[in-house]
N, C-alpha and C positions, 0 to 999 in steps of 0.2 A: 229801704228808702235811703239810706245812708252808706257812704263808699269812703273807701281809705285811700288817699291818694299818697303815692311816693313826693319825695322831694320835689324832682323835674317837672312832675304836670302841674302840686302847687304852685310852683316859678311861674311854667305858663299860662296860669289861672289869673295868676295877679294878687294869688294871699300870701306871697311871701317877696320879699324887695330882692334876695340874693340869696348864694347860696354857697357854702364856706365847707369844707373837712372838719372832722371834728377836732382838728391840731391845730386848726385857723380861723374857725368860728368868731370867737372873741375878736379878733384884729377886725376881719372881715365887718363886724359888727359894727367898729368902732370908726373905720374909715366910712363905713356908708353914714356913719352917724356925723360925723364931719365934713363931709362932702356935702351936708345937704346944708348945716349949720353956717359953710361958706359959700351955699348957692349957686354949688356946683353941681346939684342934684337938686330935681324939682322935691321940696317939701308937700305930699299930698296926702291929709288925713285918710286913711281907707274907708271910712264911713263915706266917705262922699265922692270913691272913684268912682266912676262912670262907662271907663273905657271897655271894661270886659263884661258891660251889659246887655245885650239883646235889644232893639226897638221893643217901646211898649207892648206892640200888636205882636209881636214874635214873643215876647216873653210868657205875655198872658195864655198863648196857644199852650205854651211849656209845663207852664202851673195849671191849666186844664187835660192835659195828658197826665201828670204827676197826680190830679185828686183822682183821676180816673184807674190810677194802678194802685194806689193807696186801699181806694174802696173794694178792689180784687184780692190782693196780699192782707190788707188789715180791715176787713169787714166791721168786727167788732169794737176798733178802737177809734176815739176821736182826734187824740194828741198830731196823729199825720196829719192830718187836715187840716187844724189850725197851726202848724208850723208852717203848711203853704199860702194860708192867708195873710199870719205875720208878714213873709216872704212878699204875697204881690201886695199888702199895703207900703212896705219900704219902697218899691218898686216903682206904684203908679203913684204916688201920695211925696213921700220925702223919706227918706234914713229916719229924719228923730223921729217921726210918727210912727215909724217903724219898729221902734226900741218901745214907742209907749205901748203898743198896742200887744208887744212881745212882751212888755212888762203886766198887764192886764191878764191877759193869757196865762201867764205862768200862775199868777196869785188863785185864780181859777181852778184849773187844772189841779194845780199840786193837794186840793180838795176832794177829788175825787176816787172813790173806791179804785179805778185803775192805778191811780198813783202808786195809792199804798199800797195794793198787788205787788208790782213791779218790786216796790223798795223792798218791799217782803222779802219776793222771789231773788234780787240781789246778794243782799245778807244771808238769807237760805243757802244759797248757792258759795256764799265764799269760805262760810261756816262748814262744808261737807271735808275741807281738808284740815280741818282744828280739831284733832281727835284727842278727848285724853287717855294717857297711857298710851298713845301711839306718836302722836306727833310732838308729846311734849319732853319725850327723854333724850334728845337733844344729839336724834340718828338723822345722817344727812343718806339722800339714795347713795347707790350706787351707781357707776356708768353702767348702761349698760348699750353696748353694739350690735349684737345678733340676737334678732327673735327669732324662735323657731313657730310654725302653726303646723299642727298635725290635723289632714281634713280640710279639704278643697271645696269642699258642698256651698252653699251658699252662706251660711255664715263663715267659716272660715279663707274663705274667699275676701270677705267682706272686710275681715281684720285685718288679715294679708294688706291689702288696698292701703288701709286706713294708718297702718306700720309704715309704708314704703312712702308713702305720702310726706309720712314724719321723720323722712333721712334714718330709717332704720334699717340693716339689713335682716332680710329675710329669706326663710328658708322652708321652703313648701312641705311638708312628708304627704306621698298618696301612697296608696295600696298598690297603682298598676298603673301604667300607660296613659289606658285611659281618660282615668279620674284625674288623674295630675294635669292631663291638658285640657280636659276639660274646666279643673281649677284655675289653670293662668289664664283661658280663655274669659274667664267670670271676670278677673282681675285687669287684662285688658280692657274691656268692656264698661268697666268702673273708673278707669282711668278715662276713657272716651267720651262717657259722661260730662267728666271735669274739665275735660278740652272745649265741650260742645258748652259749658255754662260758663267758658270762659272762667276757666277758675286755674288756666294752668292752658301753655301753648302744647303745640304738638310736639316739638322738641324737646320740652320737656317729662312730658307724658314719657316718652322713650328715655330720657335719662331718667327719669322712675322708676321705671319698668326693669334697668339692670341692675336694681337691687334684688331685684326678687330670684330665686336658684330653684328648680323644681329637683324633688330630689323622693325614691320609692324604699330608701333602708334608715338605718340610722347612724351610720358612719361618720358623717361629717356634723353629727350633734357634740362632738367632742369640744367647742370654743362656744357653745351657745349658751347666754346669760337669761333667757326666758324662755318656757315652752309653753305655747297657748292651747289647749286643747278642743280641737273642736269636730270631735267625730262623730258617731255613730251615738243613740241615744242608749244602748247597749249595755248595762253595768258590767258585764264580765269582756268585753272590750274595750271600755274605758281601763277597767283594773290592768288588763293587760299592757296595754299602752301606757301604761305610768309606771309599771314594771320594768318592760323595755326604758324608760327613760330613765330611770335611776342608776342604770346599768353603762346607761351610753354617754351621758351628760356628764359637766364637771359638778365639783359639790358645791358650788355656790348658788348653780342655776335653782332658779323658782319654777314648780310646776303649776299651769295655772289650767283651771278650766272654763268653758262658756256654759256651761250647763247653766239652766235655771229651774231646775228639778229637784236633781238628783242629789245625796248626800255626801257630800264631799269626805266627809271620815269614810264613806264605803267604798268612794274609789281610790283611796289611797291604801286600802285598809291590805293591800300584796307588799309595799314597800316598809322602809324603816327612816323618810325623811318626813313626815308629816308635819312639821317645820316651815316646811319649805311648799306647801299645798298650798294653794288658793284658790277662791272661785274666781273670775274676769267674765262676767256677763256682759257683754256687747247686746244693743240692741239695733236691730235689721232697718236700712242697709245700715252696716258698721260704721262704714267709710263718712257715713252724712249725719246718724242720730250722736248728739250728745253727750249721752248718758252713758256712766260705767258703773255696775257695780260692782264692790270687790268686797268678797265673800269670803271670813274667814272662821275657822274652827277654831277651838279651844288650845291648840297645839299651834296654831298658822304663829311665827314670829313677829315682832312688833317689826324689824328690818323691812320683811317679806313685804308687809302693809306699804310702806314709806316707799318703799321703790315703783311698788305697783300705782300708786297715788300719782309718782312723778312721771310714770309713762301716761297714766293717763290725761296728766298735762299738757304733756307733751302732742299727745293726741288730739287736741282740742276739746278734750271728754268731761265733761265735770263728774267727778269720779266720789260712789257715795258707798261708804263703807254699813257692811250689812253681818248678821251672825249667820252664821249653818244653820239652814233649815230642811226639812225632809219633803214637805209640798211645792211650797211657793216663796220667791225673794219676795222685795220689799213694794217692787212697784207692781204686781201684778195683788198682791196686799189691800196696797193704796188704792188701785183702781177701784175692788171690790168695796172698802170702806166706805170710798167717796162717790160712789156712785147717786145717792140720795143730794147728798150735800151738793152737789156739784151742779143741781139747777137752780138752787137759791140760793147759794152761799159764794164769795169772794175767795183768793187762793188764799189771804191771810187772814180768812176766816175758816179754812177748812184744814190746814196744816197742826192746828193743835188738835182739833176734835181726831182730825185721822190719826197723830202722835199717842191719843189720849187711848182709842181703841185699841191699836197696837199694843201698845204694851200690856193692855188688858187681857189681848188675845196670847200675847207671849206669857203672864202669869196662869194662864190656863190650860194651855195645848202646849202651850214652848214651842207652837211650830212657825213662828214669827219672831224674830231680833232685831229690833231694833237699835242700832248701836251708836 
């Protein structure tokens, strides 16, 4: 429902008077503020402009298309709906009736089990990078410039995207011809998406696209600060491939993998950085879910943690820190717990009881960490 507008189109909208550099802002500020003071600029409260409004009859069409996409996109939630009725009461009625009826609304609302979902889910979500013992010994990331993905498939494809997306160079590894083109093909094609949602022109899609390097050895992993692992579901070709990488890589780089299986000590279990292992679960497509988990062992560094955190920042990822397990991460965990709960219960009603199971289920199996 809601769009980020740059500077320019607020100008031409009418929510903002002008528009200053951030070395001239102040001045800028302070002359339009005087200019109006000596009536040399119409003084016009913005509650009561009018100029950049639609006829009533045109408006109302607007706010009947907007409940009509509301009800598509957020079937289950009410709050869009009555921010558009707020909206045509200021409209067809007056500004202050607008504010009361927006004030009514709020006091309402802010009652309701959606609310506190929300605020839940909020604090839930900002709380996933406040780790102790990781975040709080006072390690800042590192830069980091070249990721490498090994595995074009469609997850790695996906991260590929999702990397280059975020000004990151990257660098493909396939086994053959083939697979590699068929990997930047996926990765095109994810690009084309973003073009087509409007989320990124075509010009730029192409300046995207030459970060990425398709590449069949591992020669040029010598300057790469991350390797994402995302091949074959294989344990003795993962061990392989993380072999080669110790070999080819500088000693800072992190090895990270997408598995959401497998045990992370057993595919490291050929080299001598287990340090430096991580899981990076991405969920499909990469480029568009969320979520990241990062997966670490009893040996993963607290560094390792911190850097991974900030790529997936960087990513747009909320990135949620999980222990080594041998079946199953954390959300595939939670789906199973919550499956009961999740037809009669609220998300800040089901977040303790499934925290509560969890760690039940980790003092008994250990094959669940919650961290």
């Amino acid at each position: 429902m809601s769009k980020v507008v740059n500077g320019d189109e607020a100008h031409n909208l009418g929510l903002v008077d002008a528009m200053g550099t951030t070395e001239n802002l102040v001045d800028t500020a302070c002359c339009w503020a005087l200019d109006m003071y000596h009536c040399r600029k119409p003084w016009v409260a913005s509650l009561y402009r009018t100029d950049k409004i639609e006829p009533l009859s045109d408006a109302r069409l607007i706010l009947k298309l907007a409940r009509e996409r509301a009800k598509v996109q957020s079937p289950n939630l009410r709050h869009p709906l009555v921010c558009i009725d707020v909206i045509e009461e200021g409209v067809s009625s007056s500004p202050r009736v607008g504010l009361w009826k927006e004030s009514e609304a709020l006091l309402e609302l802010r009652q309701s089990d959606v609310c506190k979902s929300l605020v839940h889910f909020f604090f839930a979500q900002h709380n996933t990078t406040k780790i102790p013992g990781i975040t709080d010994l006072g390690l800042f990331p590192r830069k980091v410039n070249t990721v490498a993905v090994v595995g074009g498939g469609l997850m790695g494809s996906g991260i590929a995207t999702a990397l280059i997306l975020s000004k990151y160079v990257v660098i493909l590894k396939e086994v053959n011809e083939k697979f590699l083109s068929a990997g930047i093909d996926r990765i095109k094609a994810n690009l084309q998406n973003h073009v087509e949602k409007r989320n990124m022109t075509q010009k730029q899609s192409k300046e995207t696209l030459l970060l990425l390097t398709g590449v069949l050895d591992y020669e040029s992993f010598g300057n790469v600060d991350v390797v994402i692992e995302a091949a074959s579901t294989d344990m003795s070709i993962k061990q392989k491939i993380f072999a080669e990488l110790e070999k080819n890589c500088p000693s800072h780089c992190i090895f990270a993998s997408s598995t959401s299986t497998i045990n992370l000590k057993l595919i490291g279990e050929r080299t001598k950085c287990a340090n430096r292992i991580v899981g990076a679960h991405f969920f499909s497509p990469s480029d568009v879910k969320p979520l990241l988990e990062i997966v670490r062992t009893e040996k993963t560094c607290p560094q390792v943690v911190v850097d991974l955190i900030n790529i997936g920042k960087k990513l747009k990822k909320t990135p949620i820190l999980v222990g080594n397990c041998t079946e199953r991460w954390i959300m595939s965990a939670l789906r199973h717990q919550s499956q009961v709960e999740s037809s009669t219960m609220k998300i800040f009603q089901i977040d303790p009881v499934s925290q509560c199971r969890l760690w039940s289920c980790n003092k008994t199996s250990k094959q669940v960490k919650l961290l």
